[in-house]
C-alpha positions as CSV (number, residue, x, y, z in Angstrom):
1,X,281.4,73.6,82.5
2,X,277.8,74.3,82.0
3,X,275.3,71.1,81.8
4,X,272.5,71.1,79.5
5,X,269.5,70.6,81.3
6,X,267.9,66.8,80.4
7,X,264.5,66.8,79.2
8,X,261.8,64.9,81.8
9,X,259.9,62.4,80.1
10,X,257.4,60.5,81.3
11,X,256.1,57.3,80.4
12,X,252.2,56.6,79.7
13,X,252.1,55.0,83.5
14,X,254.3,57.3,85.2
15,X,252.1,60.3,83.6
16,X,249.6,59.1,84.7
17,X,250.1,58.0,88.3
18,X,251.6,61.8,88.4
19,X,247.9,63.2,87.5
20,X,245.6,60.3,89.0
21,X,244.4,58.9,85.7
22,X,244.9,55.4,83.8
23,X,246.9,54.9,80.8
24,X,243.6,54.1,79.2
25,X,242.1,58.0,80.1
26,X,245.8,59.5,78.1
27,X,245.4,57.0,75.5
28,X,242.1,58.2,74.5
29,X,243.2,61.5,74.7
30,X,245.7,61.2,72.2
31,X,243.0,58.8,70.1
32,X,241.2,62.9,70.3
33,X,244.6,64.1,69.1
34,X,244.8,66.3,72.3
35,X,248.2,65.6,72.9
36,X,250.6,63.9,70.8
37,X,253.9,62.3,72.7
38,X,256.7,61.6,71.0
39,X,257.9,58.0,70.5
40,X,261.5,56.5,71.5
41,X,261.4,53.0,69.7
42,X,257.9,51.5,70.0
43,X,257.0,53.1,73.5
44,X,255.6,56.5,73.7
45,X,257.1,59.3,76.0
46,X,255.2,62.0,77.2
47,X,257.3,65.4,77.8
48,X,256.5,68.8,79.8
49,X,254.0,69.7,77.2
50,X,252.1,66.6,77.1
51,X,252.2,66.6,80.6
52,X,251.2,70.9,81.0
53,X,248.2,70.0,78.2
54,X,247.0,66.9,79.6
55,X,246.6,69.1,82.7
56,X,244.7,71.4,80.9
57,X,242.6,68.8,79.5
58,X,241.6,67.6,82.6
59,X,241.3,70.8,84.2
60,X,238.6,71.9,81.9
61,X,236.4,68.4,81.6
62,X,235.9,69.1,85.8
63,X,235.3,72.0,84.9
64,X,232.1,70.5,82.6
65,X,233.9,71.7,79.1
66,X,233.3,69.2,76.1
67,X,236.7,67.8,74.5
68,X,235.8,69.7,71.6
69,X,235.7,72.9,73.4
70,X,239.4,72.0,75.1
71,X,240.7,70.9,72.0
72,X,239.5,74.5,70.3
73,X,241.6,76.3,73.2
74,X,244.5,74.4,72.9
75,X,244.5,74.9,69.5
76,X,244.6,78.4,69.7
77,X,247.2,78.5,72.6
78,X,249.5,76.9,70.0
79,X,248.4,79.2,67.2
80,X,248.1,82.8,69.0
81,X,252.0,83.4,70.9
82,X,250.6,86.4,72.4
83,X,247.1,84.3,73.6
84,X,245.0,87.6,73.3
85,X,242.4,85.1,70.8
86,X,242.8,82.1,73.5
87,X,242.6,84.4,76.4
88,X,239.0,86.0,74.4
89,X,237.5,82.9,73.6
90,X,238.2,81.1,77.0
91,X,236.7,84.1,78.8
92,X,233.6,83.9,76.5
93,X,233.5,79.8,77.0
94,X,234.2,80.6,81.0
95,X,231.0,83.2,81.5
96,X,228.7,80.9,79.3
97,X,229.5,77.6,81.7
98,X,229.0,80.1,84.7
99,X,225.7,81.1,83.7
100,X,224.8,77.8,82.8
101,X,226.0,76.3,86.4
102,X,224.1,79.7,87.9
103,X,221.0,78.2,86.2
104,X,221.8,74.5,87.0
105,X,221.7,76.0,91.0
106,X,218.7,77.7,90.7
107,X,216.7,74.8,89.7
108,X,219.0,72.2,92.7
109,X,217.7,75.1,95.1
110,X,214.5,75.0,94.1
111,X,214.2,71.0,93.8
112,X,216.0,70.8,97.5
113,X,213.3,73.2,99.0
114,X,210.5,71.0,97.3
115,X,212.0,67.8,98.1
116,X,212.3,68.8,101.5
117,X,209.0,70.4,101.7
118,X,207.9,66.7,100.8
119,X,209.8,65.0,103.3
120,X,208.4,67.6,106.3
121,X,205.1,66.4,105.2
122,X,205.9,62.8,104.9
123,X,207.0,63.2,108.7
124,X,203.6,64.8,109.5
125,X,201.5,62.2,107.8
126,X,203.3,59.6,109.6
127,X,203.7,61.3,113.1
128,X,199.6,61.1,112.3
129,X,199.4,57.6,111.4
130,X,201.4,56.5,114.9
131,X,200.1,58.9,117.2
């Protein structure tokens, strides 16, 4: 006899110990309509798919993508089967935040060699002062 494979559901606070956020971080999510768990009675129950997009969702706010932005890909994941559109878009989103963080460590590389520059001569001045 074959047995049919039981669906693993997670609750708001096991979901969340599982991906190191608070109830409160997958509530707001689904306040964003970013996921959208299924209810059995009053409690909510979060299933594979929940689980897979809130990983996706979190994946790409480290990654500095605004909610909108996420929600756009996810969107299209659900919309495109083949995920030619998603795959597209995300590669257009993915070399625009690369440039963007290319930028962002130009101008930390050229702050660090100034700051340091400052604090060389900060040490000068006061080897002066003492000596």
């Amino acid at each position: 006899m074959k047995s049919v494979p039981v669906p693993v559901l997670y609750s708001v606070s096991q979901l969340g110990r599982e991906l190191g956020v608070t109830a409160r971080t997958i509530r707001f999510y689904e306040d964003k309509g970013l996921i959208t768990p299924q209810r059995a009675g009053t409690t909510r129950v979060y299933g594979p798919r929940d689980r897979g997009r809130l990983m996706l969702i979190l994946r790409g706010k480290r990654l500095g993508f605004s909610l909108r932005e996420i929600g756009e890909f996810l969107d299209l994941y659900d919309a495109d089967p083949a995920h030619q559109v998603q795959t597209r878009q995300l590669q257009q989103a993915v070399r625009k935040r690369l440039a963007k963080l290319r930028e962002q460590l130009v101008a930390i590389d050229e702050s660090l060699a100034e700051l340091s520059e400052i604090d060389r001569q900060c040490d000068a001045a006061l080897a002066g002062k003492t000596g």
